[in-house]
DRENRO-872589 format. One record per residue (C-alpha): residue number from 0; x, y negated, z negated. Coordinates in Angstrom, 1 decimal, decimal comma, m for minus. Layout:
// DRENRO-872589
(NUM; (X; Y; Z))
...
//
This chain:
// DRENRO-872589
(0; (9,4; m21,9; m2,6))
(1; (9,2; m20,3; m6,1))
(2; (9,6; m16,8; m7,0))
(3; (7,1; m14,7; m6,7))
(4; (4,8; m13,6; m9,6))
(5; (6,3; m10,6; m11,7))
(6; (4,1; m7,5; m11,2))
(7; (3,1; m7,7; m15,3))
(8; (1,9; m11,1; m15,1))
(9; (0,3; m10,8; m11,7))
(10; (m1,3; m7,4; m13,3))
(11; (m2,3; m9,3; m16,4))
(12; (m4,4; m11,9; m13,8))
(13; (m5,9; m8,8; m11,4))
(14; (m7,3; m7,1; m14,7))
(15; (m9,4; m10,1; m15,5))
(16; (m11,2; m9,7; m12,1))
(17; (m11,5; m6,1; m11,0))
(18; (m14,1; m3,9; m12,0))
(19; (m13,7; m0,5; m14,6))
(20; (m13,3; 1,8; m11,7))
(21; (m10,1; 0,3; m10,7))
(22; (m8,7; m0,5; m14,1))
(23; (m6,9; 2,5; m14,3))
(24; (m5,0; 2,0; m10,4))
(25; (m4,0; m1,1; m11,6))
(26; (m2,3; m0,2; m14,5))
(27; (m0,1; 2,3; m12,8))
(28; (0,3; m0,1; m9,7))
(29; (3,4; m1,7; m8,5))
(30; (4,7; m4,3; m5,8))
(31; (2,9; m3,5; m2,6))
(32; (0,1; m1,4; m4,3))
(33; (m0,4; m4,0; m7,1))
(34; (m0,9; m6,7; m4,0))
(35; (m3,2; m4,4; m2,5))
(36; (m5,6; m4,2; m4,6))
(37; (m5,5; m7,9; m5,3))
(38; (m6,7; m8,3; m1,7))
(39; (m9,7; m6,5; m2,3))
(40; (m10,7; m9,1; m5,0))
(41; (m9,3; m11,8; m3,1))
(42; (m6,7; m12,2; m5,8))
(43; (m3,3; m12,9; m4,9))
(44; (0,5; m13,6; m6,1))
(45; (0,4; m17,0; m4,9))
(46; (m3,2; m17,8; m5,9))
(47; (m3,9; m18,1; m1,8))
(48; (m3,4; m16,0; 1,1))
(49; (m0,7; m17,3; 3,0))
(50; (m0,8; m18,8; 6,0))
(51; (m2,0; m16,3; 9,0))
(52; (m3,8; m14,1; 6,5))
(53; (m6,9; m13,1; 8,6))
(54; (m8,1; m10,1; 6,9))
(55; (m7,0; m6,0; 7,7))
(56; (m7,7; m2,5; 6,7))
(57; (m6,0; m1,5; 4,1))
(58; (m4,3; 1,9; 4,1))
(59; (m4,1; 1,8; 0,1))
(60; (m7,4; 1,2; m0,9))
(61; (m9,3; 1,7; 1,8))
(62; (m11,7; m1,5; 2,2))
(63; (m11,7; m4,4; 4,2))
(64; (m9,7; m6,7; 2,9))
//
């Protein structure tokens, strides 16, 4: 398996797909945050959840994931 996508590069993909409101949280985001926000927009390091990835609450953001 690869590395994992950098958090700048991996920001620099989110920011295409959020919307204004969380602009600003993902600019200040890192690792675990960063990915946690990429759930709520279905967007993710690897381009796919990984296998098992059924869905949870998320503590940081708050939505269903």
């Amino acid at each position: 398996m690869s590395d994992p996508e950098p958090d700048p590069a991996f920001r620099e993909r989110l920011m295409r797909e959020v919307s204004q409101d969380d602009r600003d949280r993902v600019q200040r985001a890192q690792g675990k945050q960063l990915d946690a926000i990429g759930r709520k927009y279905d967007v993710f390091r690897t381009g796919v959840p990984l296998p098992g990835f059924d869905g949870f609450k998320d503590d940081i953001t708050g939505d269903e994931a």
